[in-house]
KOLLUMVEX-632753 format. One line per field, with one value per residue (C-alpha): chain; residue number from 1; x, y, z. Coordinates in pm, 1 decimal. Example, Ala and Ser with C-alpha at 12.3 -4.5 7.8 and 13.67 -1.06 7.14 Angstrom:
BEGIN
cadena: c(A|A)
num: c(1|2)
c1: c(1230.0|1367.0)
c2: c(-450.0|-106.0)
c3: c(780.0|714.0)
! end
This chain:
BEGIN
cadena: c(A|A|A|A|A|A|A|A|A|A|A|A|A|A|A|A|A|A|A|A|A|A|A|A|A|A|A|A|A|A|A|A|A|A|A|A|A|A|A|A|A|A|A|A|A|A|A|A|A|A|A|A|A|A|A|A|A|A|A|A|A|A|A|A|A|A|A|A|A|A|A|A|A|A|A|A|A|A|A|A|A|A|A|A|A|A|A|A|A|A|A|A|A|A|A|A|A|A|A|A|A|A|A|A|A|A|A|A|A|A|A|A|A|A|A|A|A|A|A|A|A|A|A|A|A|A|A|A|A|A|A|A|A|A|A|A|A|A|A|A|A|A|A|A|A|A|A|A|A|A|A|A|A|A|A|A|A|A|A|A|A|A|A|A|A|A|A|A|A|A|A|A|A|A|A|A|A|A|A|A|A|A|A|A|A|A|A|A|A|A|A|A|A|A)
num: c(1|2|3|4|5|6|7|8|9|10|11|12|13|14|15|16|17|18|19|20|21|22|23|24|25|26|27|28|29|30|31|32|33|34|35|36|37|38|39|40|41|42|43|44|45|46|47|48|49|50|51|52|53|54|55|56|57|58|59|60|61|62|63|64|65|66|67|68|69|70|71|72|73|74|75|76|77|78|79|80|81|82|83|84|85|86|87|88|89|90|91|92|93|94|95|96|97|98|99|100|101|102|103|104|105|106|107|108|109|110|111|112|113|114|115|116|117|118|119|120|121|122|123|124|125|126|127|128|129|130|131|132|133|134|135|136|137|138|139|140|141|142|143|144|145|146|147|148|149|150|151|152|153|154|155|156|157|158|159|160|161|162|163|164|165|166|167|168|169|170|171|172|173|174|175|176|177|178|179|180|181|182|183|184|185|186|187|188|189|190|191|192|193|194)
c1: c(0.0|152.4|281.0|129.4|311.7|101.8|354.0|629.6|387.8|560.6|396.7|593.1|532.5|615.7|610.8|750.9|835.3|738.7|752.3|921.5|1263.9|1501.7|1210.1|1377.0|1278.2|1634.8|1729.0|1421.9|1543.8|1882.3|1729.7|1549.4|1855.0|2054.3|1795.8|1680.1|1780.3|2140.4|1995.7|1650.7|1730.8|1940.7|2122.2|2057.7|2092.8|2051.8|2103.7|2241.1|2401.0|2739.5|2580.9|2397.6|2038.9|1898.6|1857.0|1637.7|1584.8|1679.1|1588.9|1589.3|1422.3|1337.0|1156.8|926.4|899.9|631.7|273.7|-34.5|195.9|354.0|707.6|672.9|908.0|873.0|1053.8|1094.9|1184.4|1264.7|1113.8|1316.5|1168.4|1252.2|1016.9|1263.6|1226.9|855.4|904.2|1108.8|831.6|565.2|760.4|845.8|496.3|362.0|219.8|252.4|120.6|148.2|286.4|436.0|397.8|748.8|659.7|879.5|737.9|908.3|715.1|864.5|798.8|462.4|416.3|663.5|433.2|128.8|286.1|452.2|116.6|-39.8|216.3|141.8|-251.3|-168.2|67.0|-125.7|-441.5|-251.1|-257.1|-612.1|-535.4|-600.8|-469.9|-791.7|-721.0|-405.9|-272.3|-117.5|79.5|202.9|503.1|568.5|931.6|1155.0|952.2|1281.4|1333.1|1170.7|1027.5|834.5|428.8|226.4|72.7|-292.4|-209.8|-19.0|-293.6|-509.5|-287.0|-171.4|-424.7|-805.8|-882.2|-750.1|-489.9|-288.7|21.4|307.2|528.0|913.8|1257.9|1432.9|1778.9|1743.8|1531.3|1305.4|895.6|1061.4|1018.2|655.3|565.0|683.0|481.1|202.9|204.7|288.1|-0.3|-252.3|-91.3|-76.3|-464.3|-525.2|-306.9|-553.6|-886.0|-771.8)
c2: c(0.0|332.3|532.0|918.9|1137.0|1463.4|1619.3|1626.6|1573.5|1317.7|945.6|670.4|317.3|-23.2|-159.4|-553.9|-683.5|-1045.3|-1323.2|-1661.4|-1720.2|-1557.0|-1328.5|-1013.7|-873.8|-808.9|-625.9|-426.2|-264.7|-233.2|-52.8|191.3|267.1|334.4|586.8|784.8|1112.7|1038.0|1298.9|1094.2|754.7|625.8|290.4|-25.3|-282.7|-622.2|-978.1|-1251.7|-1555.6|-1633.0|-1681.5|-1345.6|-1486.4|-1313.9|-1498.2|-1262.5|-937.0|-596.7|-274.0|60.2|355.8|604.4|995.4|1082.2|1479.0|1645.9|1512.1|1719.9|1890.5|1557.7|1435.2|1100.6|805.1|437.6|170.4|-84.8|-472.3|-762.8|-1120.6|-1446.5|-1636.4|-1952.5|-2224.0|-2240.6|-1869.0|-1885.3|-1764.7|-1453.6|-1378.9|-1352.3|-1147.8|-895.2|-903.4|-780.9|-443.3|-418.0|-122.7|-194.5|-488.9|-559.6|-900.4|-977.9|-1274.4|-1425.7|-1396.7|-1770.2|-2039.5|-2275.2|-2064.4|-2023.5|-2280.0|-2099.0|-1785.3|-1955.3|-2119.6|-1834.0|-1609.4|-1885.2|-1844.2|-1465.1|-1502.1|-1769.3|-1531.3|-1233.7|-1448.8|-1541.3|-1183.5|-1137.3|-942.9|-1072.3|-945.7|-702.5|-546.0|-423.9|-201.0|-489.5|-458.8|-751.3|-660.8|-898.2|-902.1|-1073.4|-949.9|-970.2|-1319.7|-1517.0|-1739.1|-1499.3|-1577.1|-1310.9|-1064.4|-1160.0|-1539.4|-1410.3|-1172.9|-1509.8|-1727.0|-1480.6|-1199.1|-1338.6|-976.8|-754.6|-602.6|-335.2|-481.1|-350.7|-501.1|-481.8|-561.7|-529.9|-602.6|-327.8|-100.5|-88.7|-105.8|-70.5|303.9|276.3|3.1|163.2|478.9|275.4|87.4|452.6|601.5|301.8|300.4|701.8|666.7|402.0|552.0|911.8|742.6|612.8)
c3: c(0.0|-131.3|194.7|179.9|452.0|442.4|688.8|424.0|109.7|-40.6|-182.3|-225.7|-405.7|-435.7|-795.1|-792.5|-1161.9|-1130.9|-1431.9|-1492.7|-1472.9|-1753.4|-1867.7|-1863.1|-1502.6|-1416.4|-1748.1|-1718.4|-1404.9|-1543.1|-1822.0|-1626.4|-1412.2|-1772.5|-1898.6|-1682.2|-1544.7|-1253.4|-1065.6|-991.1|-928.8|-643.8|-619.7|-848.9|-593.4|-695.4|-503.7|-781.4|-799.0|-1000.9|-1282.0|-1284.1|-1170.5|-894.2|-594.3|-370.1|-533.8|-744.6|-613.6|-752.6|-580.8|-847.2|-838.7|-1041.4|-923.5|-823.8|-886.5|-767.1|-504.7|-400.8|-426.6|-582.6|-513.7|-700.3|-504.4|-820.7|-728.4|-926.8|-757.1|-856.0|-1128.6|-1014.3|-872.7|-547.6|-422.9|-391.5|-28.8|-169.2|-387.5|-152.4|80.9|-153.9|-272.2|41.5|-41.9|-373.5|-535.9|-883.6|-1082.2|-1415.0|-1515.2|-1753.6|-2008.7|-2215.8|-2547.6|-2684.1|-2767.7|-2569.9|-2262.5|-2276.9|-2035.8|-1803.6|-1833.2|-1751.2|-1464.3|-1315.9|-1354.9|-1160.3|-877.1|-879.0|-846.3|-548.4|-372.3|-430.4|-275.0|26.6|94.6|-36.9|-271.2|-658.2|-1065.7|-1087.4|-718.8|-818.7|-1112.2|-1314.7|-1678.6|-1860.5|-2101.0|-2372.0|-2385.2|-2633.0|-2935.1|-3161.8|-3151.7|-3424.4|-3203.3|-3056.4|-3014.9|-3215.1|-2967.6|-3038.5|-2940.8|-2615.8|-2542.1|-2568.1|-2357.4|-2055.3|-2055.0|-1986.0|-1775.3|-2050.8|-1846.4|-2053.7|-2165.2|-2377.7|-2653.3|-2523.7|-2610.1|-2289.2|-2400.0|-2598.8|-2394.9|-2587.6|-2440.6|-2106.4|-2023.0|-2183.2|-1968.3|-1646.9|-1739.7|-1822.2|-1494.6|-1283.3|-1444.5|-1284.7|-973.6|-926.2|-1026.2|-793.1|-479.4|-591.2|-590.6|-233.6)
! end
C-alpha cells in the first residue's frame, strides 16, 4: 500500500516486476537505471548468484517529481523467477502497489508464463489481494526473436482480464520506459482514488 506522509507531502510506491525465470525482469530494471535522469534515481541494488540470476531481489528507488503537489518516489523490485524462491516472492509481494507481469514472449515458454502467472494469483491471494485489485501490466518481452508468439495469441494465452500490456525488447530497452509509465499512471490513479 503506497505510503502518503502529508507532513512532508511526499507518496511513495512499491512496484515488484514479477515473471518466470530468464524473462527479462532483471534487465528491465537495469534498463530503467541506464535511462533515466542520474539525478533521480538512487542505487541499483541487486542480489544474484554467479551466474547473474537473482537470488532474492533488485531494487531501484526512483523519483518521479512532483505530482499534484507531491514528491513522488517508485521503489521498483525484481522477484526471482525460479520455482525455489517462492518464499522470496511472496515477501516482496507484500504491499505491492502496482505490478508488471514480464513474459517471455518464446514459444517454448509459454508454459513458463502460464505457470509463473499462476504463482502470482496464489501469492497475491494469500494476501487477499487478486490481478484485478491491483494495477497490473504484462510486457511482452523478447519481441525480436523469431520465435516470438504473435501478440494476439499471447494476449489469448496470458491476458483473460484484458490487463494493458506492452510489446518490449528489454535487452534493448526498448517497451521498457513505456511500460513503467504505463504501470505509474494506474498506480498514481489508484493511490488518488484512495
Amino acid at each position: 500500500m503506497a505510503f502518503v506522509n502529508y507532513g512532508s507531502r511526499e507518496v511513495n510506491c512499491k512496484v515488484v516486476y514479477c515473471g518466470p525465470g530468464l524473462s527479462g525482469k532483471t534487465t528491465n530494471i537495469q534498463q530503467i537505471h541506464a535511462r533515466v535522469d542520474p539525478a533521480t534515481r538512487g542505487k541499483l541494488i541487486s542480489l544474484t548468484a554467479g551466474t547473474g540470476r537473482t537470488l532474492f531481489f533488485d531494487f531501484l528507488p526512483l523519483e518521479l517529481g512532483n505530482v499534484r503537489g507531491f514528491k513522488t518516489r517508485f521503489h521498483l523490485f525484481t522477484v526471482p523467477g525460479q520455482v525455489l524462491y517462492r518464499q522470496s516472492r511472496k515477501l516482496i509481494l507484500r504491499n505491492a502497489d502496482g505490478i508488471v507481469f514480464v513474459a517471455d514472449s518464446q514459444v517454448e515458454r509459454l508454459e513458463a508464463n502460464l505457470e509463473s502467472l499462476e504463482s502470482l494469483e496464489a501469492a497475491l491471494g494469500e494476501q487477499d489481494q487478486s490481478l484485478l485489485g491491483l494495477p497490473v501490466a504484462l510486457q511482452y518481452n523478447k519481441r525480436d526473436l523469431p520465435q516470438a508468439v504473435p501478440l494476439p495469441d499471447l494476449d489469448a494465452a496470458l491476458n483473460p482480464h484484458r490487463l494493458p500490456s506492452f510489446p518490449a525488447c528489454a535487452l534493448k530497452g526498448e517497451g521498457v520506459l513505456e511500460t513503467l509509465k504505463g504501470l505509474a499512471t494506474l498506480v498514481l490513479t489508484n493511490v488518488r482514488k484512495k
